[in-house]
N, C-alpha and C positions, 0 to 999 in steps of 0.2 A: 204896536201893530195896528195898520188901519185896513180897513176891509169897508168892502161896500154890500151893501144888505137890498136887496129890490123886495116889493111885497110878495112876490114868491116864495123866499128867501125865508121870512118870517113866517108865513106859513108853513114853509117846511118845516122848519125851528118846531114851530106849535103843534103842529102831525106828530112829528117823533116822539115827543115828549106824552102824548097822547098816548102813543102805541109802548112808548114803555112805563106808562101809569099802568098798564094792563098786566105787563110782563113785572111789575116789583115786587113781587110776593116776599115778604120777609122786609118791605121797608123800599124805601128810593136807592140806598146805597148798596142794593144787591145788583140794580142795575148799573151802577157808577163804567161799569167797562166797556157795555154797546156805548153811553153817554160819551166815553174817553174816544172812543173807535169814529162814531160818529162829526165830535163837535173838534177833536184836534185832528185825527188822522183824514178822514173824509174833506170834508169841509173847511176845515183849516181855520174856522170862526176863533178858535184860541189856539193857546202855545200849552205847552206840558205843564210849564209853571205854572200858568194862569189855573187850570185844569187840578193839579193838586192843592195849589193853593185856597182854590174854594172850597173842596173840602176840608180841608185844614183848618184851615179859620172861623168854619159852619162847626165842624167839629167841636174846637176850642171855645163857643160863645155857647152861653146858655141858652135854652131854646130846645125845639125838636130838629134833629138834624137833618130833618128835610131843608132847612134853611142853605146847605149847599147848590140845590138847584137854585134857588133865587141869585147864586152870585155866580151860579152857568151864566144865567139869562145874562145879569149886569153887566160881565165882561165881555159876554157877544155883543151887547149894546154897546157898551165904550169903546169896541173895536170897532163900532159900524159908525158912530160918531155922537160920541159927547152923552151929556146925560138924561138930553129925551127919549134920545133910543137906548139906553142902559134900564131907563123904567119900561119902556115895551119891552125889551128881551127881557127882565124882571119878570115882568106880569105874564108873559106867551109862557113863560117853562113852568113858573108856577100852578097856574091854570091849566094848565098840557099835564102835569103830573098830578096833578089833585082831583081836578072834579070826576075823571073817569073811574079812578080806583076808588073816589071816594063815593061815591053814586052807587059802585056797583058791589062793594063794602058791603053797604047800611042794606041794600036790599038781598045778598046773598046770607048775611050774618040772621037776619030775619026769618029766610026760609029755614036755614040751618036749626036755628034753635028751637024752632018747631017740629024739626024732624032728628034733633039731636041721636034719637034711638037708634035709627037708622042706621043698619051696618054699614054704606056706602058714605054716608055720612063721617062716622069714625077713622071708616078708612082713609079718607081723603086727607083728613086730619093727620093721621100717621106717616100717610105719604109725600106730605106735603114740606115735613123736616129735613130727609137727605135734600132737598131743591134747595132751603133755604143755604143749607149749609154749603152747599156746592156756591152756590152765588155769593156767598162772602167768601168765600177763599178765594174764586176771581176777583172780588174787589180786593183783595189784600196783594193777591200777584200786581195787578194792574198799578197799584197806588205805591206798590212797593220798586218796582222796577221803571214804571211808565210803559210797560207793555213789552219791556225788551227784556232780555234775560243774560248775564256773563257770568262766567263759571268763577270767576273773582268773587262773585257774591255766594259763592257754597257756605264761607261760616257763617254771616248773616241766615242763610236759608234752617241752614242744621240747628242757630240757636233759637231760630222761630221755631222749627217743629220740637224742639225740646222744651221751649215753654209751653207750647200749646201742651203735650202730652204732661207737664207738672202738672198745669192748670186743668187738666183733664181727670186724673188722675190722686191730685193730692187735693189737700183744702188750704193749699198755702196760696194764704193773699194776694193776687195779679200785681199790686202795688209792689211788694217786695222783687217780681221777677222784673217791672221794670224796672226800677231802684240796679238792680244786679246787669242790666241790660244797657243802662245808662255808663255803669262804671267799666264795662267791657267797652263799651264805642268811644268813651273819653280814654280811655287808655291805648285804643287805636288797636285792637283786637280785634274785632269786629265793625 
Protein backbone atom coordinates (compact mmCIF):
# COMPACT_ATOMS: atom_id res chain seq x y z
CA UNK A 1 0.00 0.00 0.00
CA UNK A 2 1.46 3.57 -0.84
CA UNK A 3 -0.23 6.64 0.12
CA UNK A 4 1.06 10.03 0.05
CA UNK A 5 1.15 12.06 3.41
CA UNK A 6 1.43 16.28 3.03
CA UNK A 7 2.36 18.11 6.30
CA UNK A 8 -1.24 18.50 6.97
CA UNK A 9 -1.70 14.97 6.83
CA UNK A 10 0.63 14.43 9.75
CA UNK A 11 -0.59 16.86 11.75
CA UNK A 12 -3.77 15.48 11.44
CA UNK A 13 -2.32 12.05 12.31
CA UNK A 14 -0.82 13.93 15.53
CA UNK A 15 -4.42 15.96 16.57
CA UNK A 16 -6.17 12.81 16.57
CA UNK A 17 -3.99 10.95 18.53
CA UNK A 18 -3.98 13.88 20.78
CA UNK A 19 -7.73 13.98 21.10
CA UNK A 20 -7.78 10.41 21.96
CA UNK A 21 -4.91 10.50 24.67
CA UNK A 22 -7.84 12.48 26.42
CA UNK A 23 -10.57 9.94 25.43
CA UNK A 24 -8.38 6.49 26.88
CA UNK A 25 -9.44 6.13 30.04
CA UNK A 26 -8.80 2.60 30.88
CA UNK A 27 -5.44 2.43 28.65
CA UNK A 28 -4.81 3.20 24.70
CA UNK A 29 -6.59 0.05 23.83
CA UNK A 30 -10.00 1.23 25.04
CA UNK A 31 -9.60 3.71 22.18
CA UNK A 32 -8.28 1.07 19.59
CA UNK A 33 -12.00 1.43 17.49
CA UNK A 34 -12.17 5.50 16.83
CA UNK A 35 -8.17 4.49 16.08
CA UNK A 36 -9.64 1.48 13.48
CA UNK A 37 -12.59 4.15 12.21
CA UNK A 38 -10.21 6.68 11.76
CA UNK A 39 -6.78 5.37 10.35
CA UNK A 40 -8.28 2.44 8.03
CA UNK A 41 -11.86 3.38 7.37
CA UNK A 42 -11.49 7.24 7.09
CA UNK A 43 -8.26 7.88 5.85
CA UNK A 44 -7.40 4.83 4.57
CA UNK A 45 -3.60 5.41 5.96
CA UNK A 46 -3.81 1.47 6.57
CA UNK A 47 -5.40 -1.84 5.58
CA UNK A 48 -7.41 -3.98 8.35
CA UNK A 49 -4.51 -6.37 8.49
CA UNK A 50 -2.11 -3.79 8.90
CA UNK A 51 -4.41 -2.42 11.79
CA UNK A 52 -4.79 -5.80 13.76
CA UNK A 53 -1.68 -6.84 13.15
CA UNK A 54 -0.22 -4.08 15.31
CA UNK A 55 -2.01 -4.87 17.85
CA UNK A 56 -1.33 -8.19 17.70
CA UNK A 57 2.28 -8.11 17.79
CA UNK A 58 2.21 -5.01 20.55
CA UNK A 59 0.17 -7.42 22.32
CA UNK A 60 2.38 -10.58 21.90
CA UNK A 61 6.01 -8.63 22.84
CA UNK A 62 6.89 -7.81 26.16
CA UNK A 63 6.51 -4.30 27.13
CA UNK A 64 3.43 -1.95 27.86
CA UNK A 65 1.02 -2.46 25.28
CA UNK A 66 0.68 0.98 24.44
CA UNK A 67 3.60 -0.05 22.08
CA UNK A 68 0.72 -0.88 19.44
CA UNK A 69 0.34 2.77 18.76
CA UNK A 70 3.93 3.09 17.98
CA UNK A 71 3.43 0.40 15.05
CA UNK A 72 0.00 2.81 14.00
CA UNK A 73 2.36 5.45 13.55
CA UNK A 74 5.16 2.99 11.70
CA UNK A 75 2.86 1.58 9.21
CA UNK A 76 1.23 4.90 8.31
CA UNK A 77 4.85 5.88 7.68
CA UNK A 78 5.79 2.94 5.47
CA UNK A 79 2.82 3.51 3.62
CA UNK A 80 3.69 7.20 3.10
CA UNK A 81 7.31 6.20 2.09
CA UNK A 82 10.04 4.15 3.43
CA UNK A 83 11.56 4.34 6.87
CA UNK A 84 12.07 8.19 7.54
CA UNK A 85 8.55 8.65 7.59
CA UNK A 86 7.79 5.20 9.42
CA UNK A 87 9.88 7.06 12.45
CA UNK A 88 7.78 10.33 11.99
CA UNK A 89 4.45 8.47 11.99
CA UNK A 90 6.26 6.47 14.99
CA UNK A 91 7.00 9.40 17.06
CA UNK A 92 3.48 11.78 15.87
CA UNK A 93 1.23 8.90 17.54
CA UNK A 94 3.38 8.18 20.31
CA UNK A 95 3.64 11.72 21.30
CA UNK A 96 -0.18 12.40 20.29
CA UNK A 97 -1.10 9.68 22.78
CA UNK A 98 1.24 10.17 25.67
CA UNK A 99 2.03 13.52 26.61
CA UNK A 100 -1.55 14.70 26.98
CA UNK A 101 -2.93 11.91 29.03
CA UNK A 102 0.15 11.73 30.61
CA UNK A 103 0.47 15.52 31.76
CA UNK A 104 -2.92 15.52 32.64
CA UNK A 105 -2.60 12.13 34.80
CA UNK A 106 0.25 13.25 37.06
CA UNK A 107 -1.63 16.51 37.77
CA UNK A 108 -5.41 15.20 38.17
CA UNK A 109 -3.94 12.03 40.30
CA UNK A 110 -2.30 14.92 42.54
CA UNK A 111 -5.45 16.94 43.21
CA UNK A 112 -7.28 13.56 43.72
CA UNK A 113 -5.19 12.35 46.48
CA UNK A 114 -5.53 15.33 48.30
CA UNK A 115 -9.06 15.37 48.27
CA UNK A 116 -9.34 11.51 48.23
CA UNK A 117 -12.37 12.23 51.01
CA UNK A 118 -14.26 13.82 48.81
CA UNK A 119 -17.52 12.27 47.96
CA UNK A 120 -17.37 13.51 44.24
CA UNK A 121 -14.07 12.20 44.31
CA UNK A 122 -15.13 8.47 45.04
CA UNK A 123 -17.81 8.87 42.99
CA UNK A 124 -15.95 9.45 39.98
CA UNK A 125 -13.95 6.61 40.64
CA UNK A 126 -17.04 4.28 40.66
CA UNK A 127 -18.34 5.76 37.79
CA UNK A 128 -15.62 5.56 35.94
CA UNK A 129 -15.72 1.36 35.59
CA UNK A 130 -18.89 0.62 33.57
CA UNK A 131 -16.82 3.40 30.74
CA UNK A 132 -13.84 1.25 31.07
CA UNK A 133 -15.66 -1.74 30.56
CA UNK A 134 -17.84 -0.49 27.72
CA UNK A 135 -14.49 0.44 25.84
CA UNK A 136 -12.93 -2.84 25.91
CA UNK A 137 -15.84 -4.72 24.75
CA UNK A 138 -15.79 -2.26 21.63
CA UNK A 139 -12.27 -2.98 21.34
CA UNK A 140 -12.89 -6.73 21.49
CA UNK A 141 -16.10 -6.24 18.79
CA UNK A 142 -13.72 -4.15 16.55
CA UNK A 143 -10.46 -6.60 16.68
CA UNK A 144 -12.75 -9.36 16.57
CA UNK A 145 -14.84 -8.71 13.49
CA UNK A 146 -12.89 -5.55 11.94
CA UNK A 147 -15.90 -3.54 12.51
CA UNK A 148 -18.20 -5.91 10.53
CA UNK A 149 -20.42 -8.36 12.06
CA UNK A 150 -22.07 -12.04 10.11
CA UNK A 151 -24.37 -14.12 11.66
CA UNK A 152 -21.87 -17.02 10.70
CA UNK A 153 -19.99 -15.86 13.62
CA UNK A 154 -22.92 -16.50 16.30
CA UNK A 155 -20.89 -19.59 17.87
CA UNK A 156 -17.68 -17.83 18.03
CA UNK A 157 -19.93 -14.91 19.78
CA UNK A 158 -21.85 -17.42 22.21
CA UNK A 159 -18.36 -19.01 23.13
CA UNK A 160 -17.03 -15.58 23.90
CA UNK A 161 -19.85 -14.68 26.30
CA UNK A 162 -19.56 -18.04 27.97
CA UNK A 163 -16.11 -17.61 28.67
CA UNK A 164 -16.45 -14.29 29.77
CA UNK A 165 -19.31 -15.35 32.23
CA UNK A 166 -16.89 -18.78 33.61
CA UNK A 167 -14.23 -16.22 33.96
CA UNK A 168 -16.64 -13.93 35.67
CA UNK A 169 -18.26 -16.13 37.65
CA UNK A 170 -15.77 -19.26 38.52
CA UNK A 171 -12.06 -18.97 39.65
CA UNK A 172 -11.21 -21.36 36.84
CA UNK A 173 -7.88 -20.21 35.29
CA UNK A 174 -8.41 -18.03 31.71
CA UNK A 175 -5.41 -20.31 30.58
CA UNK A 176 -7.60 -23.45 30.69
CA UNK A 177 -10.63 -21.60 28.68
CA UNK A 178 -8.21 -20.76 26.27
CA UNK A 179 -6.59 -24.16 26.02
CA UNK A 180 -10.54 -25.27 25.57
CA UNK A 181 -11.09 -22.44 22.95
CA UNK A 182 -7.97 -23.50 21.06
CA UNK A 183 -9.21 -27.19 20.61
CA UNK A 184 -12.73 -26.06 19.66
CA UNK A 185 -11.25 -23.73 16.60
CA UNK A 186 -8.61 -26.49 15.51
CA UNK A 187 -11.45 -28.88 15.45
CA UNK A 188 -13.32 -26.43 13.14
CA UNK A 189 -16.25 -25.78 15.69
CA UNK A 190 -15.92 -22.61 16.10
Amino acid sequence: MSIVMTPADWLTLFMHFVSLSLLAVGGAITVAPDMHRFLVDKQHWMTDPQFTASIAIAQAAPGPNVLFVALMGWNVGLNAGGLPAAGLGMALTMLGILLPSTTFTYLVTRWAHRNRELRAVRAFKQGMAPIVIALLIATGWILATGGRYHTADAPVWLLAAAATLIVWRTRLHLLWLLGAGAILGAAGLV
